[in-house]
C-alpha positions as CSV (number, residue, x, y, z in Angstrom):
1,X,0.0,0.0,0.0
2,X,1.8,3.5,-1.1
3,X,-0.5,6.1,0.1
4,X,-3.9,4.6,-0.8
5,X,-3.1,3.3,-3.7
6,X,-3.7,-0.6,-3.5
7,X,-1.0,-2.5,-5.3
8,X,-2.2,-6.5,-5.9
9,X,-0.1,-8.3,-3.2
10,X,0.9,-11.7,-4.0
11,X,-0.6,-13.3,-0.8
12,X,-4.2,-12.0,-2.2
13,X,-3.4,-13.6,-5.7
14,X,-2.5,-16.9,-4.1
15,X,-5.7,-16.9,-2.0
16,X,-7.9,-16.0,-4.9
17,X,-6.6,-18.5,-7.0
18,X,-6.6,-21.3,-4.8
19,X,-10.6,-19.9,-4.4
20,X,-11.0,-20.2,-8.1
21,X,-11.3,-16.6,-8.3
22,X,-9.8,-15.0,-11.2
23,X,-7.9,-11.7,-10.8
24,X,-10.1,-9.7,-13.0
25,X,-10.4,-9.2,-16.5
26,X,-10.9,-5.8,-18.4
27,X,-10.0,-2.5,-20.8
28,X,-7.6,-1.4,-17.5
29,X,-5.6,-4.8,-17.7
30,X,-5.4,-5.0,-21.8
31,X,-4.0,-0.6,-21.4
32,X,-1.7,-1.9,-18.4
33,X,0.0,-5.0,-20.1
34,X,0.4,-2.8,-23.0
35,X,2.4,-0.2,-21.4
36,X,4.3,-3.4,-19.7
37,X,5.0,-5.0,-23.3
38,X,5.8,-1.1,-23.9
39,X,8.3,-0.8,-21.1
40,X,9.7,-4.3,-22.0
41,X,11.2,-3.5,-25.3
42,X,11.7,0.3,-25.5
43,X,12.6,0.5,-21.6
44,X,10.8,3.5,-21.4
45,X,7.8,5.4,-20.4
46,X,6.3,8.5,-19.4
47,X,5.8,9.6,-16.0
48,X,1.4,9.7,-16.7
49,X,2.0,5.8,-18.6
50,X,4.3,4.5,-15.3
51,X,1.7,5.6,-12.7
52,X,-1.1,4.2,-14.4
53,X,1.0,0.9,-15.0
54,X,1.9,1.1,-11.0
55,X,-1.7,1.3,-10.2
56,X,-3.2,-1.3,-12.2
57,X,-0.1,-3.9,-11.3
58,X,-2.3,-6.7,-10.9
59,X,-3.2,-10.4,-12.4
60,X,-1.6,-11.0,-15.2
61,X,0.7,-7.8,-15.6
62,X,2.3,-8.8,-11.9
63,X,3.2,-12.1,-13.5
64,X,4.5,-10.8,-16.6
65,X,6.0,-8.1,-14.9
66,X,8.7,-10.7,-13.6
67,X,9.0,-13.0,-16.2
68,X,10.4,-9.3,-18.3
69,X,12.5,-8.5,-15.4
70,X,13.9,-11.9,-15.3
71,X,14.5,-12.2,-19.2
72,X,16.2,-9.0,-19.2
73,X,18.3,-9.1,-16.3
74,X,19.9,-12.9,-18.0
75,X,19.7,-11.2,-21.8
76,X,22.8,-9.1,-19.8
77,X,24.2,-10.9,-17.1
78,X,22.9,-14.2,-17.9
79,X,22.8,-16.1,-14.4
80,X,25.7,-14.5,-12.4
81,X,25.9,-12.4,-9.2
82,X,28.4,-10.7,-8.1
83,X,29.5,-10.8,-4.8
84,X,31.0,-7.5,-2.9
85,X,32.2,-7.3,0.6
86,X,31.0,-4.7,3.0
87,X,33.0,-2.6,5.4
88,X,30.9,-0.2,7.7
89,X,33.2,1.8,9.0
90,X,31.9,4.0,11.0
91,X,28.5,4.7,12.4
92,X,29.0,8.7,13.1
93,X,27.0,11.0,10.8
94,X,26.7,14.8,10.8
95,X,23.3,14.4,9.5
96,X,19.8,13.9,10.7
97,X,17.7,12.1,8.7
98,X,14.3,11.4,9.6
99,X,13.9,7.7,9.3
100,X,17.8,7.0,10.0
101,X,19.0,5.2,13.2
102,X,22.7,6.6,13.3
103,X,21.0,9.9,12.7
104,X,22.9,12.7,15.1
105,X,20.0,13.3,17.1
106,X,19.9,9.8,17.8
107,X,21.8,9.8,21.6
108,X,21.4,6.6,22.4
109,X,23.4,5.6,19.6
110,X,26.4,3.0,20.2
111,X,29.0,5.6,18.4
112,X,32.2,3.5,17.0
113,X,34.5,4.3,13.9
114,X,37.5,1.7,13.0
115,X,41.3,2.7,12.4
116,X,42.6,2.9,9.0
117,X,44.4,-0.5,10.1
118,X,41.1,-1.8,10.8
119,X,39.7,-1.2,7.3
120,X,42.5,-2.5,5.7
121,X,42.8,-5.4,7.6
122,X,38.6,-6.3,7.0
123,X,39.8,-5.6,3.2
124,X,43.1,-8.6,3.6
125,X,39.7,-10.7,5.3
126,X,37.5,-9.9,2.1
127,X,40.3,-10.6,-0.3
128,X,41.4,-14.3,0.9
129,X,37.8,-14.8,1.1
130,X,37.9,-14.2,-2.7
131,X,36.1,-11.1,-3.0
132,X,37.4,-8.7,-5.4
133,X,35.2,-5.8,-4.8
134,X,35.0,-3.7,-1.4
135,X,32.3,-1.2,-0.4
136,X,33.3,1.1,1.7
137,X,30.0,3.0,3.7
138,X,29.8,4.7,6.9
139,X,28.2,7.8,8.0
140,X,29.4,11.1,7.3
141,X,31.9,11.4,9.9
142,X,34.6,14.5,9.6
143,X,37.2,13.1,11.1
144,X,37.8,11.2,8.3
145,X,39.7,13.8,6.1
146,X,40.5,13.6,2.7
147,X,44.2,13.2,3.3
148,X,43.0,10.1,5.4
149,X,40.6,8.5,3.0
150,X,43.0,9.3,0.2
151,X,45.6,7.3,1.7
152,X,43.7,4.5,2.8
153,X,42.7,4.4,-0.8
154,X,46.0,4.2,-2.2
155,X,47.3,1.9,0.4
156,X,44.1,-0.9,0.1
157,X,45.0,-0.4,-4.2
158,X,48.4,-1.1,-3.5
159,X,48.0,-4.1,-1.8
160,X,44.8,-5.5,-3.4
161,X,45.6,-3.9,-7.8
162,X,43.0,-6.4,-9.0
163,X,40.3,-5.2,-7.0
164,X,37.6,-2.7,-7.0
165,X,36.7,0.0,-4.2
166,X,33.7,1.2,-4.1
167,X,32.6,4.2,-1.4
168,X,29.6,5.1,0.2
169,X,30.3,8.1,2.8
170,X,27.7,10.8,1.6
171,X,27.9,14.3,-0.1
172,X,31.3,16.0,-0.7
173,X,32.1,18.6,-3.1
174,X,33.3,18.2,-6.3
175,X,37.3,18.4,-5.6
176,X,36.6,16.0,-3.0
177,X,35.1,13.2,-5.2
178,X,37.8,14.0,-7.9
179,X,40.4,13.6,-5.2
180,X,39.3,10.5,-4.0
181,X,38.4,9.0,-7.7
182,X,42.5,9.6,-8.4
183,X,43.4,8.3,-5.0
184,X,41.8,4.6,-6.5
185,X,38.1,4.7,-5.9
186,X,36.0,3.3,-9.0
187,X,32.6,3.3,-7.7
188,X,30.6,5.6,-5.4
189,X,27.2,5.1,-4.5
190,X,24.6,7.8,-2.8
191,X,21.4,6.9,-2.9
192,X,19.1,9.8,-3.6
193,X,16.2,7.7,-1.5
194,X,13.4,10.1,-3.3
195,X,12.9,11.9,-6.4
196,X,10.6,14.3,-5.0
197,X,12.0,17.4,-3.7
198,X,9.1,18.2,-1.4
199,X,9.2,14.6,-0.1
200,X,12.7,14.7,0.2
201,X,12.9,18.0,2.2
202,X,10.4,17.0,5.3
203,X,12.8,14.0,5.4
204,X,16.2,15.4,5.5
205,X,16.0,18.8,7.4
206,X,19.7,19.7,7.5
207,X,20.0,18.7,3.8
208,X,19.3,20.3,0.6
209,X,17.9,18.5,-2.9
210,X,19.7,20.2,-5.1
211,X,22.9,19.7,-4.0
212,X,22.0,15.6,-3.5
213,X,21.4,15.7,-7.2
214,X,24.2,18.2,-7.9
215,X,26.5,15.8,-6.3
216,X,25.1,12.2,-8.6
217,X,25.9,14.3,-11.4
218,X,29.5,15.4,-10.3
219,X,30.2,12.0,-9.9
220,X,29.4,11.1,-13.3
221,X,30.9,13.7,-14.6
222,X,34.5,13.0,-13.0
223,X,34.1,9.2,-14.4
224,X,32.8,7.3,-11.4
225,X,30.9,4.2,-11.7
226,X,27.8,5.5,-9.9
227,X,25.6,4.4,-7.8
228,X,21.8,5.9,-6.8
229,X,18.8,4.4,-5.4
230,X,15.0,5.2,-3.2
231,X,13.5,3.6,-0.5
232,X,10.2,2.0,-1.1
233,X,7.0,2.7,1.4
234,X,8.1,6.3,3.1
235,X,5.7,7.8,5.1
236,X,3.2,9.9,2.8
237,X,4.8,8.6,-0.2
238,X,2.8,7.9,-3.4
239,X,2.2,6.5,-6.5
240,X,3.4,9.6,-8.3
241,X,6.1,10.1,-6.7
242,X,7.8,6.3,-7.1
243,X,7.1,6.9,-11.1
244,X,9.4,10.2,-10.7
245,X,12.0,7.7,-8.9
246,X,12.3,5.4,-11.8
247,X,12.0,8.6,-14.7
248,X,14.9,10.2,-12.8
249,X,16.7,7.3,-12.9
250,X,16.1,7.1,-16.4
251,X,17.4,10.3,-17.2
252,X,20.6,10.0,-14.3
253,X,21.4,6.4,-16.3
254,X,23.3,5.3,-13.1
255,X,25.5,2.0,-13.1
256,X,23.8,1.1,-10.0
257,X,21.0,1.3,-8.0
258,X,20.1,0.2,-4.8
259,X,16.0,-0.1,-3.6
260,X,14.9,-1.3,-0.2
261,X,11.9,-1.2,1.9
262,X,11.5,2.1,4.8
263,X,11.6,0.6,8.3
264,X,10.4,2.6,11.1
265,X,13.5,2.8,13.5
266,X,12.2,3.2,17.2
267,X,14.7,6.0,17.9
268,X,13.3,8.6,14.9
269,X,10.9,10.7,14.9
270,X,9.1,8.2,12.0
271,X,9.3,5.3,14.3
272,X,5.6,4.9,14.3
273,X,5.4,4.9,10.9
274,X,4.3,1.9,8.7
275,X,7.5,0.1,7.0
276,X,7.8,-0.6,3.4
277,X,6.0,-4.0,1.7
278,X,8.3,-7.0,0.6
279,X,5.5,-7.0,-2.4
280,X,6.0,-3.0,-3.7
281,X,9.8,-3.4,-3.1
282,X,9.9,-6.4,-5.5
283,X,7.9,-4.5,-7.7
284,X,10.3,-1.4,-7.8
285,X,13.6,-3.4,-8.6
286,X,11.7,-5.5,-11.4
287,X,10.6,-1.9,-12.8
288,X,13.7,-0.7,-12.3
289,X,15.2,-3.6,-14.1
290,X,13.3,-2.9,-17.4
291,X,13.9,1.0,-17.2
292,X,17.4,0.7,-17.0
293,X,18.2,-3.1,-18.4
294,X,22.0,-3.0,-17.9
295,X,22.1,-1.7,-14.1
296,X,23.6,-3.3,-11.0
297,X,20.7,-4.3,-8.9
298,X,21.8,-4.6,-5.2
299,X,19.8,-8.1,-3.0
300,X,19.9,-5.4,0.0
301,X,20.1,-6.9,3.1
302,X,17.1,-4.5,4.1
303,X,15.1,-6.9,1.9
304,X,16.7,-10.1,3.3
305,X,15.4,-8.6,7.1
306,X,11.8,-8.3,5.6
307,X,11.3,-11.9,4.7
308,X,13.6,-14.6,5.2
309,X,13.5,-15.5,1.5
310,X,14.2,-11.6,0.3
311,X,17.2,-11.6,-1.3
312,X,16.4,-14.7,-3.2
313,X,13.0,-13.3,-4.4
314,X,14.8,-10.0,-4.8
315,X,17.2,-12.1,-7.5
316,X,14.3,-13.4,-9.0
317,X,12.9,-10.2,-9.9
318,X,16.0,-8.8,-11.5
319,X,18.4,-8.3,-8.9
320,X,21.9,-9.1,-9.6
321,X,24.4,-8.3,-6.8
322,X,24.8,-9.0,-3.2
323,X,27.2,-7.6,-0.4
324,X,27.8,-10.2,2.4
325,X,29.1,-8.0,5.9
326,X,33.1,-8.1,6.2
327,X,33.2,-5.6,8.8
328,X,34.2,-6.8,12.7
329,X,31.3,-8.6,14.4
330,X,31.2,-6.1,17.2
331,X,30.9,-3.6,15.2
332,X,28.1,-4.6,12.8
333,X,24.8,-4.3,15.4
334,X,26.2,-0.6,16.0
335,X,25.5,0.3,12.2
336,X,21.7,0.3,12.7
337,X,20.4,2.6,10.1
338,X,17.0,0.6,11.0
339,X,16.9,-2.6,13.7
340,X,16.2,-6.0,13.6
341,X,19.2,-6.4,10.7
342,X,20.2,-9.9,9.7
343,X,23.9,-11.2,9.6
344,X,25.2,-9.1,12.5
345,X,26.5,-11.8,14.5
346,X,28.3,-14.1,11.4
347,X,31.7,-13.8,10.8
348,X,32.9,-13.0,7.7
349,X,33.7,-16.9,6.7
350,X,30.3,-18.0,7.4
351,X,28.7,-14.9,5.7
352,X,30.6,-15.8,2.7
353,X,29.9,-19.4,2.3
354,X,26.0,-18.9,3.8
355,X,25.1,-16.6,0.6
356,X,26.9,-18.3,-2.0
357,X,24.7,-21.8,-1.1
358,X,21.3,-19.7,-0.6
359,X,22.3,-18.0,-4.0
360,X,23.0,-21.3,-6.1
361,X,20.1,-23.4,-4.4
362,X,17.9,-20.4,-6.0
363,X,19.5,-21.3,-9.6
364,X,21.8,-18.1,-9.7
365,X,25.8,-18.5,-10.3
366,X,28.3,-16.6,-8.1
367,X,31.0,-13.8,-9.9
368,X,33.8,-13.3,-7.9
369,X,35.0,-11.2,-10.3
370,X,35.4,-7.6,-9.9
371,X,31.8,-7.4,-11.3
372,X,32.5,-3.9,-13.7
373,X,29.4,-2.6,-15.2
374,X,28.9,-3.0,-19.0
375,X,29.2,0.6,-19.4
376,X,32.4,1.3,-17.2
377,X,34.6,3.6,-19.4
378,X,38.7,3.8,-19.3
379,X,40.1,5.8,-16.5
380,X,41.5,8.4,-17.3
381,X,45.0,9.5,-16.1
382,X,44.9,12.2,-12.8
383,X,44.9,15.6,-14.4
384,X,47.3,16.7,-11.6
């Protein structure tokens, strides 16, 4: 449910077929699967065609809704997923984000950051673990200057040249995310969580729109692979305004993009909220899928604590990537940007293994590989 509008959830479907019931039959299914076949081989649509198709997602246009998603995300990827490992190094952040439990209003917080030692070291655990990709997220936390995060870039490319970093620690200006892209970052993601600026203001009060776009932008511009994404189910969130999230996309063409469900954290001011469905969420990355075919589609984790099947049904629906936790045990309950989080107690080992069997038994192949997006371009040598 976004707002009102009623999408067809697939418990309902089950129960009316085993009833005998059929889904429903009329001019508003024939338009709908139109606009899906639409969506399907142009990957496009316009913002009045996606809302209609979001509410009339039901029946028969659900169903064929994966079976697109699925066929499109094997046309370029075929079976694989790549693996990355996770380092969350820090929980600190100088912003307050409504629905955010390391927000900096949040003062019962269990504060931590690790060492530039530490990260490396969770890297050296990653690598022998064989993966060849490491995300790098934390809040924004200052003391983590660019003179420090430059040279813990350099050192981790030094000792690991085949692999990938990829960083996740917010908005910085435009000298900062060139810096950091010649110290050896490849990848950054920020997630721009909504598309609609008025949405997007009552949620982040000490942050402005504009520059959150302003700064996806600069990344692209400076040659990152880059990575955006929306939470699905905010409070007050419609229809409308999911449709803008996957026509920004569109026009942003990011290399990835990461969707979960909003969960009410009992610290925030939203914390009596309603969360996000498993349902819509699937929804969103299958959409996603078809608007933007050759994307890296994240299995979040937030959708493996909604339903113990998540990230396999996330797959399923045109997912393509999944980041098993390499950062210290003791560390991982602290990063609670919502509670309740799965895998904070498995070591790395286990992690590792734990996905890669949940991932084949669902008829998927793991990448270990560096896991590059099709459209990753030559770096280009440091203009200084």
């Amino acid at each position: 449910m976004v707002n009102g509008t009623c999408f067809f959830s697939m418990t309902c479907k089950l129960l009316m077929e085993k009833a005998g019931i059929s889904p429903g039959k009329g001019n508003y299914m024939d338009k709908a699967l139109m606009l899906l076949n639409n969506l399907y081989s142009q990957n496009s649509l316009s913002k009045q065609e996606t809302v209609y198709l979001l509410e009339n997602m039901t029946g028969n246009v659900e169903e064929k809704l994966f079976e697109y998603s699925d066929i499109t995300r094997k046309k370029y990827f075929g079976n694989r997923i790549f693996m990355r490992g996770l380092v969350e190094f820090s929980n600190i952040c100088r912003q307050d984000c409504l629905y955010c439990g390391i927000r900096c209003s949040n003062k019962n917080a269990d504060r931590y950051r690790l060492s530039l030692d530490e990260i490396i070291e969770c890297c050296k655990t990653g690598y022998q673990l064989g993966y060849r990709t490491f995300v790098l997220q934390s809040g924004e936390d200052s003391w983590y200057t660019l003179e420090k995060l430059s040279c813990l870039l350099k050192s981790i490319k030094h000792k690991f040249p085949d692999a990938a970093v990829t960083l996740s620690i917010g908005e910085k200006t435009k000298d900062e995310y060139r810096t950091l892209f010649y110290s050896g970052a490849d990848r950054y993601l920020l997630r721009h969580e909504t598309a609609s600026k008025k949405l997007y203001s009552k949620l982040h009060p000490s942050m402005d729109y504009n520059n959150r776009i302003k700064c996806l932008y600069n990344l692209k511009e400076i040659g990152y692979q880059v990575g955006a994404g929306f939470m699905v189910g905010l409070p007050g969130q419609t229809g409308s305004e999911l449709a803008e999230d996957l026509l920004f996309l569109k026009k942003l063409n990011p290399h990835m993009i990461g969707i979960g469900p909003f969960f009410p954290h009992s610290r925030t001011p939203l914390k009596n909220e309603s969360g996000g469905s498993l349902e819509d969420t699937l929804k969103m990355i299958a959409l996603t899928r078809l608007f933007i075919p050759d994307s890296l589609l994240p299995a979040t984790t937030a959708i493996g604590t909604l339903h113990p099947k998540g990230r396999e049904l996330a797959l399923k629906a045109g997912a393509n990537v999944v980041m098993p936790n390499i950062s210290p045990v003791d560390t991982r309950v602290k990063y609670e940007l919502y509670e309740n989080k799965i895998c904070t107690a498995d070591r790395a080992s286990h992690c590792r293994k734990c996905i890669e069997n949940r991932i084949n038994h669902a008829g998927f192949e793991i990448d270990m590989g560096r896991g590059d997006s099709p459209r990753k371009e030559k770096r280009a040598a440091a203009p200084f």
